[in-house]
DOTOR-62060 format. One line per field, with one value per residue (C-alpha): x, y, z; residue in three letters; residue number from 0. Coordinates in pm, 1 decimal, padded with zeros to 6 digits. Example, Ala and Ser with C-alpha at 12.3 -4.5 7.8 and 13.67 -1.06 7.14 Angstrom:
<rs>
x	[01230.0|01367.0]
y	[-00450.0|-00106.0]
z	[00780.0|00714.0]
residuo	[ALA|SER]
num	[0|1]
</rs>
This chain:
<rs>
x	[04459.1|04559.8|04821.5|04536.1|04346.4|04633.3|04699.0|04360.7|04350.2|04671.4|04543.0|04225.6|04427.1|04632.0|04299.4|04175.2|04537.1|04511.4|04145.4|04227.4|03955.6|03806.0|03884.3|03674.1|03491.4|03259.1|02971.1|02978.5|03052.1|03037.1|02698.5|02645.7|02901.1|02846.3|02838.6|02762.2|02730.7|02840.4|02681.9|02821.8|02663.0|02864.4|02749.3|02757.2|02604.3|02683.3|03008.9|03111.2|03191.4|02966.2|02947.1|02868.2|02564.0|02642.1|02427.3|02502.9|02356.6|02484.8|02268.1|02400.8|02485.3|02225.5|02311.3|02320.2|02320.2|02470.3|02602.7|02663.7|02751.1|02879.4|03030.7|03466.3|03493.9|03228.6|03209.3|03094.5|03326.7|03403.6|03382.2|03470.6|03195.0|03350.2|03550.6|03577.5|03546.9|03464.3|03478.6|03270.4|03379.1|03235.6|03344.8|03095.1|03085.8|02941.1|02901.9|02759.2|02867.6|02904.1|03054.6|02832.3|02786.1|02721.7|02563.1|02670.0|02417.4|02462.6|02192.9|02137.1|01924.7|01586.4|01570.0|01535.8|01797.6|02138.3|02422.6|02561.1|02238.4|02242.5|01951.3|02013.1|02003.4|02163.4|02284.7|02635.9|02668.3|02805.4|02844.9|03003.4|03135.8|03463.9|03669.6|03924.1|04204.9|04473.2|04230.7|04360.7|04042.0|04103.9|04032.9|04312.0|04225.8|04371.6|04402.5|04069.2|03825.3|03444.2|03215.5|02878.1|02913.1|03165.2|03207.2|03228.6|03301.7|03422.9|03276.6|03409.1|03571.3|03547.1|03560.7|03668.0|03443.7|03402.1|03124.2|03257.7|03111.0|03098.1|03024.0|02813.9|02978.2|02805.0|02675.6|02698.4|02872.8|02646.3|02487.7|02479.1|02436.9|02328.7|02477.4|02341.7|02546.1|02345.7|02433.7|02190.5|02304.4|02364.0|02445.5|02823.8|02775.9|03037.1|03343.0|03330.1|02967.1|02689.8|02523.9|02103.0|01933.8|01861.6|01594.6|01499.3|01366.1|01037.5|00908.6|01049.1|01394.2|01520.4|01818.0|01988.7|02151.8|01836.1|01898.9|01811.8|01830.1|01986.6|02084.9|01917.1|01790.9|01745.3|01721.7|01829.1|01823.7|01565.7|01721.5|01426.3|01513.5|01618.9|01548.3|01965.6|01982.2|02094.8|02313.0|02509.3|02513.0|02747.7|02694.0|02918.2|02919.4|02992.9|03284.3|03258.0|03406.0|03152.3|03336.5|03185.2|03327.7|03318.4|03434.0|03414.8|03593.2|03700.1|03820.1|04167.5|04276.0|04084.9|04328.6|04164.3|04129.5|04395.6|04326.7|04047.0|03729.2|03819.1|03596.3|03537.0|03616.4|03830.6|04171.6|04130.5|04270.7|04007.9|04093.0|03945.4|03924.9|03791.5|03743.4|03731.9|03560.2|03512.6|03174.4|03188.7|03184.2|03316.0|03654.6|03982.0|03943.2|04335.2|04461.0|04293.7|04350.2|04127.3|04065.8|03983.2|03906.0|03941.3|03703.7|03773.4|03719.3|04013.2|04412.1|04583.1|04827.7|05144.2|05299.6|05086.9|05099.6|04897.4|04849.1|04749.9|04678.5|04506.3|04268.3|03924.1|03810.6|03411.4|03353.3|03726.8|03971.7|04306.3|04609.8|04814.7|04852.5|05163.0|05300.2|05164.4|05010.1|05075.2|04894.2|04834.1|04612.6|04368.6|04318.9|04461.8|04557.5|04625.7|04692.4|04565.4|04663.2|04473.6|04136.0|04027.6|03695.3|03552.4|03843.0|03879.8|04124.1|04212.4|04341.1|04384.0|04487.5|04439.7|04340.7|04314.9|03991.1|03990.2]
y	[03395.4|03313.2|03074.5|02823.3|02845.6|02758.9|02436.6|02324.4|02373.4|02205.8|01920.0|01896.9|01834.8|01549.2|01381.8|01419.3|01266.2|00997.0|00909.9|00922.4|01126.5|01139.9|01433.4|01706.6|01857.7|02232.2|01959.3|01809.5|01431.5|01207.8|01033.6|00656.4|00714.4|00568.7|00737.1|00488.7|00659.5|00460.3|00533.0|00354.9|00369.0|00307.5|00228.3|00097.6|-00168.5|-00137.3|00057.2|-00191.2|-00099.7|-00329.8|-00401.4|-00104.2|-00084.8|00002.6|00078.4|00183.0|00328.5|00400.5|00555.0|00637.6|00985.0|01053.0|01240.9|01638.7|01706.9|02085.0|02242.4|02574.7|02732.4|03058.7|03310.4|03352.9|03717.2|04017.5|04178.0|04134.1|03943.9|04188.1|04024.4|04197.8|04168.7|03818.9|03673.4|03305.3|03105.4|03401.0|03305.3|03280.5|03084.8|02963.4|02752.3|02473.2|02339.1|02056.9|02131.9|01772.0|01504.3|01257.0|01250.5|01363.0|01305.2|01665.9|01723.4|02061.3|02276.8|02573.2|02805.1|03143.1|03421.0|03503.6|03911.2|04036.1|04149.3|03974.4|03903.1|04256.5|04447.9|04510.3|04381.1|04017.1|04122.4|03845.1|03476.5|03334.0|03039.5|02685.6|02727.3|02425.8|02378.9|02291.5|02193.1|02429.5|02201.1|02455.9|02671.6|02990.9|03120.4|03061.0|02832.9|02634.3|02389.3|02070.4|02102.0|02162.0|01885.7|01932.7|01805.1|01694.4|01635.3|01640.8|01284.1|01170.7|01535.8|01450.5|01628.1|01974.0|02008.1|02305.6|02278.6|02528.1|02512.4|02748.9|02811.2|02849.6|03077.6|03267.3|03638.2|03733.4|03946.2|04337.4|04365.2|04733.8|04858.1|04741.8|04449.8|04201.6|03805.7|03638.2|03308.6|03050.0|02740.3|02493.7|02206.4|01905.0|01619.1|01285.2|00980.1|00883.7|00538.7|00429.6|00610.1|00717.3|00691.8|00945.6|00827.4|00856.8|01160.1|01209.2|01172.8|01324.9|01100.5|01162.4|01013.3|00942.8|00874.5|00539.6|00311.7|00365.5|00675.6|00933.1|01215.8|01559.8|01849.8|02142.4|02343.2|02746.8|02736.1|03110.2|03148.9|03432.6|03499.2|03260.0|02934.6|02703.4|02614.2|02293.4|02070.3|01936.0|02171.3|02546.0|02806.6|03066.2|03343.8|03538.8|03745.5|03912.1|04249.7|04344.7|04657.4|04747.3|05016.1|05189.9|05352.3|05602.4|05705.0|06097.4|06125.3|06501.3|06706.6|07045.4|07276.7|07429.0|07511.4|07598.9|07682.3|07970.0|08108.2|07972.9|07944.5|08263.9|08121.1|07803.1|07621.2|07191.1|07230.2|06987.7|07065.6|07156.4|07019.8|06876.6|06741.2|06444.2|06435.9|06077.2|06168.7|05815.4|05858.5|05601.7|05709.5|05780.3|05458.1|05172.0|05017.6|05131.7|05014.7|04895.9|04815.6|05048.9|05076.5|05320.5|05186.6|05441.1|05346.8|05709.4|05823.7|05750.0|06148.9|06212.1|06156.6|06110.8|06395.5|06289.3|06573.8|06632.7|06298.2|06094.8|06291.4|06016.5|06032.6|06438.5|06654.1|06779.0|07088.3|07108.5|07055.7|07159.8|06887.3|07003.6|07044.4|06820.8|06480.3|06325.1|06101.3|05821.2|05571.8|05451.1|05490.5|05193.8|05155.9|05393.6|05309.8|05500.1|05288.4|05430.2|05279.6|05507.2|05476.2|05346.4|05567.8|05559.2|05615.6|05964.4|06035.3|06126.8|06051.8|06199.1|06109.5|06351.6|06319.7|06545.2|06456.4|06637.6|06682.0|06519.8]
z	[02098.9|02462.1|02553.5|02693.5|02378.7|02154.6|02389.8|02389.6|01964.5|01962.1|02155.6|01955.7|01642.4|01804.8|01908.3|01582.2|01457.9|01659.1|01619.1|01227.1|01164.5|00811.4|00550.0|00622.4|00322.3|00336.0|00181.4|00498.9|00590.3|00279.4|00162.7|00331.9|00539.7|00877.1|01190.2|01496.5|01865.7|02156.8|02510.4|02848.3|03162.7|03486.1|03805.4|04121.7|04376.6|04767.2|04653.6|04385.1|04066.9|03847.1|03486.3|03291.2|03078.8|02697.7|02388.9|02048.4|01765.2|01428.9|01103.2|00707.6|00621.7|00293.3|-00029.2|-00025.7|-00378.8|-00461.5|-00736.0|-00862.7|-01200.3|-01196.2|-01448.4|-01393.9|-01351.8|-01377.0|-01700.8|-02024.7|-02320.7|-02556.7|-02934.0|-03270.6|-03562.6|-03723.9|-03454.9|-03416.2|-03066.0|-02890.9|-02498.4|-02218.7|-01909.3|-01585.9|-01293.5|-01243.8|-00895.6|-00713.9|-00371.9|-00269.7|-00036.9|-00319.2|-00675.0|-00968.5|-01332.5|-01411.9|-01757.0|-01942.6|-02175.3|-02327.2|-02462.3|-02573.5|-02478.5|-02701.7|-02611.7|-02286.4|-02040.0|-02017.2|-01745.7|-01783.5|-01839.7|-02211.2|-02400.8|-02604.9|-02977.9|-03175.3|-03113.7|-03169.1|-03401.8|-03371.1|-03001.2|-02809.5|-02483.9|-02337.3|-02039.0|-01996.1|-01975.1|-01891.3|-01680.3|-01855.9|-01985.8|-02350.9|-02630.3|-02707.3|-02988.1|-02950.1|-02580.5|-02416.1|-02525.1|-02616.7|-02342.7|-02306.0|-01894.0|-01671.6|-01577.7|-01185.0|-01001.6|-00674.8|-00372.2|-00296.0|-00689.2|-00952.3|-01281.6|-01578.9|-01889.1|-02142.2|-02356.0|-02769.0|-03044.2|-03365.1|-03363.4|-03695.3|-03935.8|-03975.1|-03598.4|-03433.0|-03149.1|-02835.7|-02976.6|-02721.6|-02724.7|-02354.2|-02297.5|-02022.3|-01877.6|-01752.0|-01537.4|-01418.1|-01134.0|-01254.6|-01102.4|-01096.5|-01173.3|-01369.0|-01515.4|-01846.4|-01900.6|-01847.8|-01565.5|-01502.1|-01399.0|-01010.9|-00802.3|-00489.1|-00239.1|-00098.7|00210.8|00537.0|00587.6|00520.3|00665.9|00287.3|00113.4|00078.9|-00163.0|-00126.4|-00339.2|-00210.3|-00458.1|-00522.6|-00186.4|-00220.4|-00629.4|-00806.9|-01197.7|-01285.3|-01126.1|-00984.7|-00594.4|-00518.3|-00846.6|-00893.9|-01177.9|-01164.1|-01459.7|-01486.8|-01724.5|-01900.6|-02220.7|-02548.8|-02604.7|-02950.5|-02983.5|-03354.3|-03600.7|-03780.0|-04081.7|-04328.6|-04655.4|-04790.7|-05119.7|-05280.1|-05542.6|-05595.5|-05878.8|-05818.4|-06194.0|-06532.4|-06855.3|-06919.8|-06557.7|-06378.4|-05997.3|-06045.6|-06025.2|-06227.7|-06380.8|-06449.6|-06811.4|-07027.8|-06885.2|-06545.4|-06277.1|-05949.8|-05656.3|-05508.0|-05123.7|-04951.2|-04602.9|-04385.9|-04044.4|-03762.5|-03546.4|-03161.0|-02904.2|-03143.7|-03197.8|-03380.2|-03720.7|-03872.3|-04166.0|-04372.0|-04773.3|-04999.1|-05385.9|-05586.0|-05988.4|-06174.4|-06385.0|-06781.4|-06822.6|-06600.6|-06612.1|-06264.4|-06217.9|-06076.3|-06015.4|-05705.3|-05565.8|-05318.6|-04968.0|-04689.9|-04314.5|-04359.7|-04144.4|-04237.9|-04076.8|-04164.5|-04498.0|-04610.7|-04658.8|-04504.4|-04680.8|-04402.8|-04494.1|-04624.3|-04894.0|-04985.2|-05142.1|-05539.4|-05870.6|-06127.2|-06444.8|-06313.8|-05966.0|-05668.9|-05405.1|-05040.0|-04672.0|-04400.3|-04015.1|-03752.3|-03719.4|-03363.7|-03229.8|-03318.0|-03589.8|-03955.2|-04184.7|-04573.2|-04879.4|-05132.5|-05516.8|-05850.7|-06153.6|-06502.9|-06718.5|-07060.3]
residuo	[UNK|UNK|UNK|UNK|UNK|UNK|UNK|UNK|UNK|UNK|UNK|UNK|UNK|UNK|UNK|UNK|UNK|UNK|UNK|UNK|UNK|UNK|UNK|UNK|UNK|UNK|UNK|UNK|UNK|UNK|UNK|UNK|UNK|UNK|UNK|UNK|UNK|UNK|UNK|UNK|UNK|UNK|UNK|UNK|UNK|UNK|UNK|UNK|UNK|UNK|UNK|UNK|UNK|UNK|UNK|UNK|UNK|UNK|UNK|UNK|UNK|UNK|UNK|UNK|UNK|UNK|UNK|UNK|UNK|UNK|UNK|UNK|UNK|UNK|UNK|UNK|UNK|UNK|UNK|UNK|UNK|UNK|UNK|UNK|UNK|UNK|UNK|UNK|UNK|UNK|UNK|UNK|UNK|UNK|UNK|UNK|UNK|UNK|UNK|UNK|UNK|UNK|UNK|UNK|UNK|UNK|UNK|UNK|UNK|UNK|UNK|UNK|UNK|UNK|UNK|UNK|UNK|UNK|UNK|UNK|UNK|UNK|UNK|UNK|UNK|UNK|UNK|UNK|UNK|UNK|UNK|UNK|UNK|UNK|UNK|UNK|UNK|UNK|UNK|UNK|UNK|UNK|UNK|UNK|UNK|UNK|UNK|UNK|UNK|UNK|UNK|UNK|UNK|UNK|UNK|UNK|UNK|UNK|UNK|UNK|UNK|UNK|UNK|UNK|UNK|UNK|UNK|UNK|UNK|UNK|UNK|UNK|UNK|UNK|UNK|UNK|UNK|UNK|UNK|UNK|UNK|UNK|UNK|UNK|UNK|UNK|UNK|UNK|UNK|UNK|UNK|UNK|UNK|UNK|UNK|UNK|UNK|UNK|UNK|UNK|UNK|UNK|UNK|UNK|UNK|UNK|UNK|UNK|UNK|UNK|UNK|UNK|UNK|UNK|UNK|UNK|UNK|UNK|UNK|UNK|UNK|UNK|UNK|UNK|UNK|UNK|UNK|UNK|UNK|UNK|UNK|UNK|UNK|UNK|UNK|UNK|UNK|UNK|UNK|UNK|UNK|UNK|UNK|UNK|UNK|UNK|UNK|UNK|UNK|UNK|UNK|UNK|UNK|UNK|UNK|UNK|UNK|UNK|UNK|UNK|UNK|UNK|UNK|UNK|UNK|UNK|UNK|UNK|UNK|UNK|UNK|UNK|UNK|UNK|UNK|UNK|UNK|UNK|UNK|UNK|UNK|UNK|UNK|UNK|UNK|UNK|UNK|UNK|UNK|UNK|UNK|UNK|UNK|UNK|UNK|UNK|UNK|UNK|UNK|UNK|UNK|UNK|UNK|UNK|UNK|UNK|UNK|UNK|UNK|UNK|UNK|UNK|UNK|UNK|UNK|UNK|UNK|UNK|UNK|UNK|UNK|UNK|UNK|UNK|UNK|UNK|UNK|UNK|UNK|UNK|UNK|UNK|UNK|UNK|UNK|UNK|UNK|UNK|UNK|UNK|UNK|UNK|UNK|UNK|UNK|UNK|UNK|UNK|UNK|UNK|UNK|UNK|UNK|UNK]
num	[0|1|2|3|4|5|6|7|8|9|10|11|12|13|14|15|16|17|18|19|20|21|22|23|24|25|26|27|28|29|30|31|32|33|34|35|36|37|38|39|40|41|42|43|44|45|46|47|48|49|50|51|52|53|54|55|56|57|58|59|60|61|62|63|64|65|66|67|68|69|70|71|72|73|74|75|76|77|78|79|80|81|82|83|84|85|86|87|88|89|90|91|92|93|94|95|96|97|98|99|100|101|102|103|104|105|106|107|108|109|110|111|112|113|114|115|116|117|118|119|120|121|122|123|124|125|126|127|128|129|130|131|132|133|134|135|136|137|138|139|140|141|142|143|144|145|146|147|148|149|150|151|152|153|154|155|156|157|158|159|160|161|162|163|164|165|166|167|168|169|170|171|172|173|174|175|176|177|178|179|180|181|182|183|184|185|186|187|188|189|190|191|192|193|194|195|196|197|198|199|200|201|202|203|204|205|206|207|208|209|210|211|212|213|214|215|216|217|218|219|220|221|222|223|224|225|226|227|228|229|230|231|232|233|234|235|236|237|238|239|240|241|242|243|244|245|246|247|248|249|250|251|252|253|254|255|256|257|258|259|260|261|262|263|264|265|266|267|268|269|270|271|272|273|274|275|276|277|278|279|280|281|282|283|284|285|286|287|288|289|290|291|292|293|294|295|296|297|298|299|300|301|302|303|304|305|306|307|308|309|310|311|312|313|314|315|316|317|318|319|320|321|322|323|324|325|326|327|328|329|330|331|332|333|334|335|336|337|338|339|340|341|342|343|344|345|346|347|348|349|350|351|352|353]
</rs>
């Protein structure tokens, strides 16, 4: 910037000071504002300066009504099979040159393709929406406060809401739920009351506060152009562990042939192997335990023990894992370590024939 340009800005700012200019806002000037034009014409008669003609003409600035929903960030929410107030958020906008009532809706997808490009398979329950309070992107109960509109948004304003919901218990890896936050103009009548739904003015212009829509003037995702109503959409994305259980036995002892070919007979000692595997793509499963209610036939051997946290190579159990786990009244109880994505986990234990 030249030395002549920054005067000239500089002086543009102190006319604008001194002609106490109103606020500016990216809406544009505010609706029934009025902006009045004055013209003077000077002239002269014979060389003499003579009263100069004037004429002035002011008109109301009319209602732009814009507002915008949009999802906060760009990927999917990941949920857990069972989670409570699962989160999506948006910012919720109104663009206008006048305050709105702004009335909040939230639905769900019915199949097809949602926000992220999965396709909607299941619906969240006992969804509500919220203002985020705090603007931190989370629920906080007893802080944010369940809305039904946004009452009197000032021009030029965002708001935090989040949409609320229950993920359904036994839902796979991938299952995806579309979410869609509506919001429709109102008039912002009177504080603390829902004000009435807007109307665009048709016609010619008149010497009041027109309204005109302006919002989706070049849709995308479904929104309808220019009806003071647009959404956003976000969607859930379901990260599951899918656990399988293997349970199989083998002989290792007989009395009669000892570790030679042994055979199940009364007396012989088998080994119990419950292989726990978590499939490819879903989440670590924690805080696992294995029951296991012995046969009446059999007698827990405690000489071997409880082996936790093993290998399995194939079909063959490995003889890695280590101490663990506690017998009682016939069951077998054992805790096994986080089992990531793709991995197996063992617990071994003999028992004796009757």
């Amino acid at each position: 910037m030249t030395q002549n340009i920054k005067m000239m800005a500089a002086a543009s700012v102190i006319a604008l000071a001194a002609a106490g200019a109103s606020p500016a806002f990216a809406a544009g000037t505010q609706a029934g504002s009025t902006i009045t034009n004055n013209v003077t014409v000077a002239f002269k008669v014979n060389n003499i300066d003579q009263t100069a003609a004037t004429a002035s003409d002011s008109f109301t600035v009319d209602r732009k009504v814009n507002l915008t929903v949009a999802e906060v960030g760009t990927t999917t929410t990941q949920v857990t099979p069972g989670q409570q107030s699962a989160v999506t958020t948006f910012a919720v906008t109104n663009s206008s040159n006048a305050p709105l009532d702004l009335v909040l809706a939230a639905t769900q997808l019915s199949g097809g393709t949602a926000a992220h490009g999965g396709t909607d398979s299941f619906n969240a329950t006992d969804v509500k929406v919220y203002r985020d309070v705090n603007s931190n992107g989370q629920f906080d109960s007893g802080t944010d406060v369940e809305v039904s509109y946004l009452d009197q948004v000032a021009a030029d304003t965002t708001v935090q809401i989040i949409v609320v919901g229950n993920i359904p218990l036994s839902l796979a890896t991938g299952s995806v739920a579309g979410v869609r936050l509506t919001a429709t103009a109102h008039e912002a009548t009177a504080a603390g009351s829902q004000g009435a739904a807007i109307t665009q003015t048709t016609g010619a212009n008149t010497a009041g506060v027109d309204t005109v829509f302006a919002d989706d003037t070049t849709p995308v995702g479904g929104n309808v152009s220019r009806n003071g109503e647009t959404f956003g959409e976000d969607d859930y994305t379901v990260l599951a562990a899918a656990l399988t259980a293997e349970k199989t036995s083998l002989v290792i002892s007989d009395p009669f042939n000892g570790t030679t070919n042994p055979k199940m007979i009364p007396g012989a000692v088998v080994e119990y192997c419950v292989a726990v595997t978590n499939a490819s793509g879903g989440a670590t499963a924690t805080n696992i335990t294995i029951s296991d209610t012995l046969p009446s036939e059999t007698v827990y051997l405690g000489s071997y023990g409880i082996k936790v946290n093993g290998t399995k190579t194939g079909s063959t159990c490995n003889e890695d894992g280590a101490a663990g786990g506690s017998h009682a009244a016939g069951v077998v109880t054992a805790p096994l370590s986080d089992i990531a994505a793709g991995t197996t986990r063992t617990v071994k234990f003999r028992v004796t024939v009757q």
